[in-house]
DRENDREN-679758 format. One record per residue: residue number from 0; residue in one letter; x, y, z of N, C-alpha, C, O in turn. Coordinates in Angstrom, 2 decimals, padded with zeros to 5 digits. Atoms other than C-alpha are relative to their C-alpha. Example, Ala and Ser with C-alpha at 12.3 -4.5 7.8 and 13.67 -1.06 7.14 Angstrom:
DRENDREN-679758
<k = 0&r = A&n_east = 000.89&n_north = -001.19&n_up = 000.00&ca_east = 012.30&ca_north = -004.50&ca_up = 007.80&c_east = 000.90&c_north = 001.20&c_up = 000.00&o_east = 001.94&o_north = 001.18&o_up = 000.66> .
<k = 1&r = S&n_east = -000.82&n_north = -001.19&n_up = -000.06&ca_east = 013.67&ca_north = -001.06&ca_up = 007.14&c_east = -000.77&c_north = 001.09&c_up = 000.73&o_east = -000.26&o_north = 002.20&o_up = 000.90> .
***
This chain:
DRENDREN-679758
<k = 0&r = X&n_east = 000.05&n_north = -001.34&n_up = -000.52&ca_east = -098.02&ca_north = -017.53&ca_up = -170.49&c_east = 000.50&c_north = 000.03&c_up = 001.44&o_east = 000.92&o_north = 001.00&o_up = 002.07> .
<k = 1&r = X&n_east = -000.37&n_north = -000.36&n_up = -001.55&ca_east = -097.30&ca_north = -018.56&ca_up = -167.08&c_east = 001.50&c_north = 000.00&c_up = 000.15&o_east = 001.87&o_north = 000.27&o_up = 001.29> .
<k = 2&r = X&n_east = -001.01&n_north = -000.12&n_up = -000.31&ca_east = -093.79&ca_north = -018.68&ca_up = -167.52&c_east = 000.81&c_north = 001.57&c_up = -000.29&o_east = 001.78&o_north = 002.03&o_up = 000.30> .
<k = 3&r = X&n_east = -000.44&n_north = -001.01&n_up = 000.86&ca_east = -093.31&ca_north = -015.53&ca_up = -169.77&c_east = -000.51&c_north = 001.14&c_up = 001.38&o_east = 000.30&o_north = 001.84&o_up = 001.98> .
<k = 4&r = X&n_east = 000.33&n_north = -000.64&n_up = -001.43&ca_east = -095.53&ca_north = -013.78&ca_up = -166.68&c_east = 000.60&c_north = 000.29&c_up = 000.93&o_east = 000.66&o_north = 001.42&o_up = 001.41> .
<k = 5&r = X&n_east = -000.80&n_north = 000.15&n_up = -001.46&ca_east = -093.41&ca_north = -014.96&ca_up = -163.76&c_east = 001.53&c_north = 001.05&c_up = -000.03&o_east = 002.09&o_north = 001.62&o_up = 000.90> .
<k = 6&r = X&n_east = -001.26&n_north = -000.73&n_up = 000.54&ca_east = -090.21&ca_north = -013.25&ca_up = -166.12&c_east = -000.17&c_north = 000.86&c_up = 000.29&o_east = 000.61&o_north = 001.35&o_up = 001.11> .
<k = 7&r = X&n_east = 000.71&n_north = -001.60&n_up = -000.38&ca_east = -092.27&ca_north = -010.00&ca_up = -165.92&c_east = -000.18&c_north = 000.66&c_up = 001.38&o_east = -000.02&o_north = 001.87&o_up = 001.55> .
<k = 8&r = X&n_east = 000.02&n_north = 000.17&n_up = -001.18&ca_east = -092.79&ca_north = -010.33&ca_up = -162.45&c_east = 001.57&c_north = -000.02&c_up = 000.50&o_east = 001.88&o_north = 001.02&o_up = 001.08> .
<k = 9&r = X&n_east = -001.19&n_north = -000.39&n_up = -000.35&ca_east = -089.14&ca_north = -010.80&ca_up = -161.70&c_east = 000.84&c_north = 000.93&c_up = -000.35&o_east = 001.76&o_north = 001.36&o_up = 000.35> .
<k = 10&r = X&n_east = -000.70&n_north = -001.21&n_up = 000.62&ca_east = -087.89&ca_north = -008.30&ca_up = -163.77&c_east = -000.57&c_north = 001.16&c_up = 000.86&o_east = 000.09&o_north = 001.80&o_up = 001.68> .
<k = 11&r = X&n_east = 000.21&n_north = -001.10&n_up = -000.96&ca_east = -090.01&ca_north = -005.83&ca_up = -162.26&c_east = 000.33&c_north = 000.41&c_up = 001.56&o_east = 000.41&o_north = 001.52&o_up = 002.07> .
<k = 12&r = X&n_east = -000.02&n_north = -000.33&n_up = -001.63&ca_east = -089.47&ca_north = -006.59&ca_up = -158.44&c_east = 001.81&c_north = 000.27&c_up = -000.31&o_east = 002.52&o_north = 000.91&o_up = 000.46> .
<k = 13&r = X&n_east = -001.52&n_north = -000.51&n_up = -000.29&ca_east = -085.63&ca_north = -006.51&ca_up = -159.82&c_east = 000.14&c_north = 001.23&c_up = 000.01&o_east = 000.77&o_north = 001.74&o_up = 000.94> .
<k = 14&r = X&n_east = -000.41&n_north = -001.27&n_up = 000.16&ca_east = -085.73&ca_north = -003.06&ca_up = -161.15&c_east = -000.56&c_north = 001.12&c_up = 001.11&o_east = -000.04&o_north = 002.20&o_up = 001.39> .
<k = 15&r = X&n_east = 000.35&n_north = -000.57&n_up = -001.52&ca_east = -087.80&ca_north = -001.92&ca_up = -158.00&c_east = 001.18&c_north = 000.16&c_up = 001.07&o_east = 001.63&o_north = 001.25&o_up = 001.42> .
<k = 16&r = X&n_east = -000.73&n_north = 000.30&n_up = -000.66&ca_east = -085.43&ca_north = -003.40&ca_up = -155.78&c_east = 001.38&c_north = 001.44&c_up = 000.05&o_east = 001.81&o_north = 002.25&o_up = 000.87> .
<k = 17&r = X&n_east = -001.41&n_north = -000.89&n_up = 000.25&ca_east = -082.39&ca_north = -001.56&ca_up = -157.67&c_east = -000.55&c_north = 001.27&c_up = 000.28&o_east = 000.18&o_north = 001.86&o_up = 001.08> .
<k = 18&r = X&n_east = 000.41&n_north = -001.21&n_up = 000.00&ca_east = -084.54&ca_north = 001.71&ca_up = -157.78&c_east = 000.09&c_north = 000.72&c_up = 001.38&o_east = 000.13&o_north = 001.91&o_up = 001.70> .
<k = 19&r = X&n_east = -000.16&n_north = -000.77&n_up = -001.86&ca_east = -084.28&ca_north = 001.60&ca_up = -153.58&c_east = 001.28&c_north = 000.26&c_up = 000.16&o_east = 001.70&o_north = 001.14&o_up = 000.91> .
<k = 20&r = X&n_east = -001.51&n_north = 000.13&n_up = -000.80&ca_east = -080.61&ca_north = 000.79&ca_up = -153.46&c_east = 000.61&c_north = 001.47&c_up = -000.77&o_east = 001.57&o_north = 002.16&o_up = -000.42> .
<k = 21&r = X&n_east = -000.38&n_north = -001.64&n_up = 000.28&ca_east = -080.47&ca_north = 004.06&ca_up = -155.59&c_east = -000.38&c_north = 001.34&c_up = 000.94&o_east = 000.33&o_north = 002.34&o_up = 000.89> .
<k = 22&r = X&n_east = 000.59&n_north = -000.81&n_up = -000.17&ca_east = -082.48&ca_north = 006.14&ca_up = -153.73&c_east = 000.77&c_north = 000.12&c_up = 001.65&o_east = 000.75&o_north = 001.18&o_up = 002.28> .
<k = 23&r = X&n_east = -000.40&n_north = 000.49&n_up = -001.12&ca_east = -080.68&ca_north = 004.51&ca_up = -150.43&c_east = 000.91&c_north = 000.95&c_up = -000.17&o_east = 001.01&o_north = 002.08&o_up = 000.31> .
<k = 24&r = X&n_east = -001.34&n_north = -001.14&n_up = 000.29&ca_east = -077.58&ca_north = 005.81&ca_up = -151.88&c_east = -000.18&c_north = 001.15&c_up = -000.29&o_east = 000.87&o_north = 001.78&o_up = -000.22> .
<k = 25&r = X&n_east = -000.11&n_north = -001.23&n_up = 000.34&ca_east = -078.56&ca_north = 008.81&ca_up = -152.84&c_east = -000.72&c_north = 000.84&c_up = 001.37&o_east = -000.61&o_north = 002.06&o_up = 001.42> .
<k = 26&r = X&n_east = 000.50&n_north = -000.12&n_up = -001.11&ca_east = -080.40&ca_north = 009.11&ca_up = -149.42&c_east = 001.53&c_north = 000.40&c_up = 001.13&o_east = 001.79&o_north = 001.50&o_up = 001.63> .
<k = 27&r = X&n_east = -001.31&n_north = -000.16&n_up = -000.90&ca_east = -076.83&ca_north = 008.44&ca_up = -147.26&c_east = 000.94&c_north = 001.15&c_up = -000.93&o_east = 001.38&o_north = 002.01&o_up = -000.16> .
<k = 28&r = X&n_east = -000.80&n_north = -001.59&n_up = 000.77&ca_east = -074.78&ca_north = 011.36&ca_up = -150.02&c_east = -000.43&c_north = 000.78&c_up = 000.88&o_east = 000.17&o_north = 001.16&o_up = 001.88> .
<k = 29&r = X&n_east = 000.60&n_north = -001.29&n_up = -000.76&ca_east = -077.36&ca_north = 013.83&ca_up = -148.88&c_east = 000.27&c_north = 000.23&c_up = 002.01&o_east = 000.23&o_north = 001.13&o_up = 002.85> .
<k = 30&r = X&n_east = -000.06&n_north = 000.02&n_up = -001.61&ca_east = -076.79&ca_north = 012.72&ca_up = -145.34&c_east = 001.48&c_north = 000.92&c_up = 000.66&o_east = 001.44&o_north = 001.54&o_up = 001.72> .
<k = 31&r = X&n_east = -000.97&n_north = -000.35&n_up = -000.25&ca_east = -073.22&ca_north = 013.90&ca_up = -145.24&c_east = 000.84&c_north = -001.39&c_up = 000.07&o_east = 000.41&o_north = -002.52&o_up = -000.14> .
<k = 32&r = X&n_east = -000.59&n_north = 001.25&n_up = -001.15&ca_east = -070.60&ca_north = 011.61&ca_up = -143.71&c_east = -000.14&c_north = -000.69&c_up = 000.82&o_east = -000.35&o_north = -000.03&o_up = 001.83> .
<k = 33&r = X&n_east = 000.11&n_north = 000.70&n_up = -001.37&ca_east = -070.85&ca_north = 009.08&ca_up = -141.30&c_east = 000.50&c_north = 000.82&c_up = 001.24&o_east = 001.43&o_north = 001.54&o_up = 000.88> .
<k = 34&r = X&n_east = -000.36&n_north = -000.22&n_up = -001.25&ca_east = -070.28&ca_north = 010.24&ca_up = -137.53&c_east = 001.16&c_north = -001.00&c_up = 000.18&o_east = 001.34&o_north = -002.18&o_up = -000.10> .
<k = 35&r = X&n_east = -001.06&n_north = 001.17&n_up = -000.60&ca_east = -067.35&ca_north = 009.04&ca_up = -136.17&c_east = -000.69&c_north = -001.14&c_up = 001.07&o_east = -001.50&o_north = -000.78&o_up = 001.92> .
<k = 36&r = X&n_east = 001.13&n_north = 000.33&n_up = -001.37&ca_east = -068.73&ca_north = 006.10&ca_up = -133.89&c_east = 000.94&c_north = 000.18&c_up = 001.28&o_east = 000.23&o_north = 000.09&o_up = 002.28> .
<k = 37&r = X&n_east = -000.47&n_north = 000.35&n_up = -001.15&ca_east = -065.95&ca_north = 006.15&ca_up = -131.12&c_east = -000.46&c_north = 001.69&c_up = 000.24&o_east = -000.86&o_north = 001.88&o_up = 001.39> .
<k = 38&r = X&n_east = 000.50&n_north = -001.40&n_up = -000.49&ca_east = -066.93&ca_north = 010.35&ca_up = -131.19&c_east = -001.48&c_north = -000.21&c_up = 000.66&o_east = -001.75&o_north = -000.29&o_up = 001.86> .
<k = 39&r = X&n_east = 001.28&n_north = 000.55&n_up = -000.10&ca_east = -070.18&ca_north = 009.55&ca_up = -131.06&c_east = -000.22&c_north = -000.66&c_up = 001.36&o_east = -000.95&o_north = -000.08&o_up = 002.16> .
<k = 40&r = X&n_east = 000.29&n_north = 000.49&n_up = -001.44&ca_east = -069.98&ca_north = 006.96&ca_up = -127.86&c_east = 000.66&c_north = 001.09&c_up = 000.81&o_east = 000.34&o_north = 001.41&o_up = 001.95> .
<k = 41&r = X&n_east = -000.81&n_north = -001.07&n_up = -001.41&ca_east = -067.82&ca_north = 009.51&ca_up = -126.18&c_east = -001.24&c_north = 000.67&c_up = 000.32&o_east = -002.02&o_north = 000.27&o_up = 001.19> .
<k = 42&r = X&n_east = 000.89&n_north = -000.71&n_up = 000.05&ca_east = -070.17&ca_north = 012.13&ca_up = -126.79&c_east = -001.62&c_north = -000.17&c_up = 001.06&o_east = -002.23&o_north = 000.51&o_up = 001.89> .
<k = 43&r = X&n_east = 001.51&n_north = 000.82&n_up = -000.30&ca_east = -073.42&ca_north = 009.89&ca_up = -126.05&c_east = 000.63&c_north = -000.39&c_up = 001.97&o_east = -000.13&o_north = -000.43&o_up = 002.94> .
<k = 44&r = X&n_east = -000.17&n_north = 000.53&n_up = -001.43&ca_east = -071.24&ca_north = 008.78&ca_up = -122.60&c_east = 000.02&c_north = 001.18&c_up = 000.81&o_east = -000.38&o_north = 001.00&o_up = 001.95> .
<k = 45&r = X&n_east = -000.06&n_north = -001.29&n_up = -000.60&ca_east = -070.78&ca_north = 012.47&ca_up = -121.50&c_east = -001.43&c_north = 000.08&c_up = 000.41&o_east = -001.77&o_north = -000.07&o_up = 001.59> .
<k = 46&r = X&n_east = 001.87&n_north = -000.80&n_up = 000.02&ca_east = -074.95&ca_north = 013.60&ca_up = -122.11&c_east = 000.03&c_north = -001.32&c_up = 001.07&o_east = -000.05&o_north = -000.84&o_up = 002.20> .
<k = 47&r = X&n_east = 000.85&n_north = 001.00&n_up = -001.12&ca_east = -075.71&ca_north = 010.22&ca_up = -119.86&c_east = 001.11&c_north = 000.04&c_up = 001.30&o_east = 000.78&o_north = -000.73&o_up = 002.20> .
<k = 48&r = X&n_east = -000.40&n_north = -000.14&n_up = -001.27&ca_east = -073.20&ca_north = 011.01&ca_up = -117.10&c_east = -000.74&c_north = 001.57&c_up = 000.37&o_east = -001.20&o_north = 001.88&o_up = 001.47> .
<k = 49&r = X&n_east = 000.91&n_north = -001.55&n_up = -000.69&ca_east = -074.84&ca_north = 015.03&ca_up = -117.30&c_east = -001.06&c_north = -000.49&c_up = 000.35&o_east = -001.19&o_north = -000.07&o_up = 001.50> .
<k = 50&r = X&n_east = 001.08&n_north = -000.06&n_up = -000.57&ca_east = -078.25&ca_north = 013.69&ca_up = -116.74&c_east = 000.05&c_north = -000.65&c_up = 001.58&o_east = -000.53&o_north = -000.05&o_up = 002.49> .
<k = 51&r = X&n_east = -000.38&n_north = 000.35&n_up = -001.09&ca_east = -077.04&ca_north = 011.32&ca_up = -113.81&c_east = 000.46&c_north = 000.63&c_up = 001.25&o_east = 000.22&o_north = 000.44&o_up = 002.44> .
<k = 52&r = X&n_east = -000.27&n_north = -000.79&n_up = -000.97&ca_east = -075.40&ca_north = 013.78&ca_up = -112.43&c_east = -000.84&c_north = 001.40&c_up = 000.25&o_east = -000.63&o_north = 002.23&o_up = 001.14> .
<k = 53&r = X&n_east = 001.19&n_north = -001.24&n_up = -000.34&ca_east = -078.23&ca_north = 016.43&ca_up = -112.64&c_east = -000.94&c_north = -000.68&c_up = 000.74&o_east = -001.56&o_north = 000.09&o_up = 001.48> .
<k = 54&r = X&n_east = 001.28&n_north = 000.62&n_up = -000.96&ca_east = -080.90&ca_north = 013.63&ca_up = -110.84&c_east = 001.37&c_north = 000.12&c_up = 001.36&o_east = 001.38&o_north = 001.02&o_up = 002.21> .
<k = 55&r = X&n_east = -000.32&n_north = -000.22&n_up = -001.57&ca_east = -078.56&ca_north = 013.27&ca_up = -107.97&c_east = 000.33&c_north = 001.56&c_up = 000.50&o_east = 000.50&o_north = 001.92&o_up = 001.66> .
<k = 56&r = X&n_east = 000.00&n_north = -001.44&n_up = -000.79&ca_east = -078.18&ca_north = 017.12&ca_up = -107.92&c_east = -001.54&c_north = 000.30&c_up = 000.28&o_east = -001.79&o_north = 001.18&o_up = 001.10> .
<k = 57&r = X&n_east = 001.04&n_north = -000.29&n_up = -000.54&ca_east = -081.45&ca_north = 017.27&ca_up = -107.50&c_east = -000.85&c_north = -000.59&c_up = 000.88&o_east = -001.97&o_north = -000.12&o_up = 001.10> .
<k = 58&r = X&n_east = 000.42&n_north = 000.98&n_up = -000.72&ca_east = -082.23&ca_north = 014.55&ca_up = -105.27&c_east = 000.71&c_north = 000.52&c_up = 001.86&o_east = 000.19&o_north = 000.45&o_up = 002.98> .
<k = 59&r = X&n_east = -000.94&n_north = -000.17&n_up = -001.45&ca_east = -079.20&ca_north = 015.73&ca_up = -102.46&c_east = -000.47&c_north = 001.47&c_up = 000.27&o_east = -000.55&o_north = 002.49&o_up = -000.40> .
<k = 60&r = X&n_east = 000.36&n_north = -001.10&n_up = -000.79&ca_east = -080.39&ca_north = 017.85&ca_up = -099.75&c_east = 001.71&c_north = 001.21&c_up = 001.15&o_east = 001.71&o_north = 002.08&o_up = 002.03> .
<k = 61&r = X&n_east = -000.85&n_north = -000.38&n_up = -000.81&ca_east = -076.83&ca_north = 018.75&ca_up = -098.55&c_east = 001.22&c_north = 000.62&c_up = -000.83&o_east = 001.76&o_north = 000.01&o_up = -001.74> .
<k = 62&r = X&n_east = -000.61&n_north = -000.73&n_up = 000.59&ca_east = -074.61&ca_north = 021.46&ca_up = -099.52&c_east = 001.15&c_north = -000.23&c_up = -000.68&o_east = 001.34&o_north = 000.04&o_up = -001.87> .
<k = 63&r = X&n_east = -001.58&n_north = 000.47&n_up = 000.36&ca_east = -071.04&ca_north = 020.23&ca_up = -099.74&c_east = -000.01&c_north = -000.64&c_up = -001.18&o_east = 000.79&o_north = -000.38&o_up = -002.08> .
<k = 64&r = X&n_east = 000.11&n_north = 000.81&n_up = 000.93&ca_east = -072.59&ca_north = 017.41&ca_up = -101.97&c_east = -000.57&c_north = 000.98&c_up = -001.86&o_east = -000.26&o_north = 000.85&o_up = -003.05> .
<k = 65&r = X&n_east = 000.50&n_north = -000.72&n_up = 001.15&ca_east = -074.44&ca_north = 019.87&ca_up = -104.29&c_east = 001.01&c_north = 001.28&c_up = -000.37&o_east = 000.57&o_north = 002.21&o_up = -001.04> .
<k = 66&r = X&n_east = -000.73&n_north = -000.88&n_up = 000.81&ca_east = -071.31&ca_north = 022.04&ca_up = -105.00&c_east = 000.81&c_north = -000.99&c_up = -000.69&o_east = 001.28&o_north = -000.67&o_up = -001.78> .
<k = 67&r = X&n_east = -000.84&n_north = 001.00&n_up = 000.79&ca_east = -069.46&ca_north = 019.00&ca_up = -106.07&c_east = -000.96&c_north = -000.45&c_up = -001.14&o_east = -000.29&o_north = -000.81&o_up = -002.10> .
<k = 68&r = X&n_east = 000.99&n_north = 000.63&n_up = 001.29&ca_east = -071.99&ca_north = 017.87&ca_up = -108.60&c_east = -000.06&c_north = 001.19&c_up = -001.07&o_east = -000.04&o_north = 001.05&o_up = -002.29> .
<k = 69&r = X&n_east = 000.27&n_north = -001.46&n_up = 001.04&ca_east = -072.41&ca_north = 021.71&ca_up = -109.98&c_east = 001.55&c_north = 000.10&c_up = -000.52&o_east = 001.76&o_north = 000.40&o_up = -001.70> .
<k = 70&r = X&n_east = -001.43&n_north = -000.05&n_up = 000.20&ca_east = -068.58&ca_north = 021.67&ca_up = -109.99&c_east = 000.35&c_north = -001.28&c_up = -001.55&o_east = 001.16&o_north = -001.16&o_up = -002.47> .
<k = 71&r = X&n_east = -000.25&n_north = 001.42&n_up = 000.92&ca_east = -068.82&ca_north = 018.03&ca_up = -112.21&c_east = -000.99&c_north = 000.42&c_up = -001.10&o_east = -000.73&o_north = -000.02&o_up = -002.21> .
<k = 72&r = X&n_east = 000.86&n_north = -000.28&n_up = 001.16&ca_east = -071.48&ca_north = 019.30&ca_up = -114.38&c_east = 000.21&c_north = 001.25&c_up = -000.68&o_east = -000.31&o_north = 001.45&o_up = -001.78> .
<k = 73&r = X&n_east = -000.78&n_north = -001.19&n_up = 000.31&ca_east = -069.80&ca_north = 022.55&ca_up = -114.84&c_east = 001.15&c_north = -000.62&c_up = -001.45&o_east = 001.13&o_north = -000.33&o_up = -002.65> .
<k = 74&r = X&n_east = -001.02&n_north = 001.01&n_up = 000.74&ca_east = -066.70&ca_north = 019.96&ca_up = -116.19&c_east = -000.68&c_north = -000.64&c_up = -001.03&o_east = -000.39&o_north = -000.40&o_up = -002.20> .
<k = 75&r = X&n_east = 000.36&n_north = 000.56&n_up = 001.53&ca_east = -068.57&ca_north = 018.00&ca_up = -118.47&c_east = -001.35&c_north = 000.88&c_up = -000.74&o_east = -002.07&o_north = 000.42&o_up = -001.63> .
<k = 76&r = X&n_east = 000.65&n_north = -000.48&n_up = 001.39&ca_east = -070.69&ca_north = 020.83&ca_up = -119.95&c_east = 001.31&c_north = 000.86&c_up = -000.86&o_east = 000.94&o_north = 001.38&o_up = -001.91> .
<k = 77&r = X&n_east = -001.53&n_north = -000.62&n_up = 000.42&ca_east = -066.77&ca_north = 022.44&ca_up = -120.96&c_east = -000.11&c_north = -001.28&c_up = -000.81&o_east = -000.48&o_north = -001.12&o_up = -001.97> .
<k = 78&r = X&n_east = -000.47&n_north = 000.74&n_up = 000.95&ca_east = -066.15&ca_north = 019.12&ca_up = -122.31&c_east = -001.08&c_north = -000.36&c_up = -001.29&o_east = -000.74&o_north = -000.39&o_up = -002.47> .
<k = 79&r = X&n_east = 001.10&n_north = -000.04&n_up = 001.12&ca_east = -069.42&ca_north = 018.61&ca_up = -124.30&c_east = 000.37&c_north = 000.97&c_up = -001.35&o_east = 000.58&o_north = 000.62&o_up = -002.51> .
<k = 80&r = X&n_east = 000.02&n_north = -001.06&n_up = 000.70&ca_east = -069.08&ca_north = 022.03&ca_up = -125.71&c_east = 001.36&c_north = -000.38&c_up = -000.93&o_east = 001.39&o_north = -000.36&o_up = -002.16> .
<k = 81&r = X&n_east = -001.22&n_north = -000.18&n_up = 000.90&ca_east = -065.53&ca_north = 021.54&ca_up = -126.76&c_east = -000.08&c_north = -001.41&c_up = -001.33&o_east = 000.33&o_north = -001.24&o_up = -002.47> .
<k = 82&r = X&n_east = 000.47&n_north = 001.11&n_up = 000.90&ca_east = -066.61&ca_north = 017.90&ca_up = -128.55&c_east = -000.97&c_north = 000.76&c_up = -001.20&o_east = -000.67&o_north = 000.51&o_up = -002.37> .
<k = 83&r = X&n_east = 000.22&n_north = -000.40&n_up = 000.95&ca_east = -069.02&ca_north = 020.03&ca_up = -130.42&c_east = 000.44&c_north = 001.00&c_up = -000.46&o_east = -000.18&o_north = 001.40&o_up = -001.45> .
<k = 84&r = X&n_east = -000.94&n_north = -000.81&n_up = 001.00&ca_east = -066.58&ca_north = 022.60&ca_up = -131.49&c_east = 000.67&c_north = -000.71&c_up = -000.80&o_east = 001.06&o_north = 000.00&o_up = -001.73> .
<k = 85&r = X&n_east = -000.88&n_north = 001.00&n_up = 000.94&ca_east = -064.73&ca_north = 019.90&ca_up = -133.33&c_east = -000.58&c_north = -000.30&c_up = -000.62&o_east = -000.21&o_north = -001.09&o_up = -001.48> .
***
């Protein structure tokens, strides 16, 4: 019995197994498409230069400096926006 058992046992964790790689796949369908990844790092490099450049706008006490930063964050919320129009 202990061998006929162990069969039972492998059979089942096989058809488990397969039952995820279905559900996987049928998990990523529903997902859509992949993201592009080089869109994606662009994207992801823009949002972490806006926050950078929103702490030092809020850090600088001096005018000249805080129209150039509103001026740069002005620029990359245009470019954001236009990344998610595409």
């Amino acid at each position: 019995m202990g061998d006929a058992g162990e069969g039972l046992i492998d059979a089942e964790s096989r058809i488990q197994e397969r039952m995820d790689e279905l559900e996987r796949a049928r998990a990523e369908r529903a997902a859509g498409p992949p993201p592009d990844p080089v869109a994606h790092r662009e994207l992801e490099s823009l949002r972490l230069a806006r926050a950078d450049l929103d702490r030092q706008l809020q850090a600088t006490p001096h005018a000249a400096r805080r129209t150039m930063l509103e001026q740069a964050l002005a620029d990359l919320d245009s470019r954001i926006a236009r990344f998610r129009a595409d």
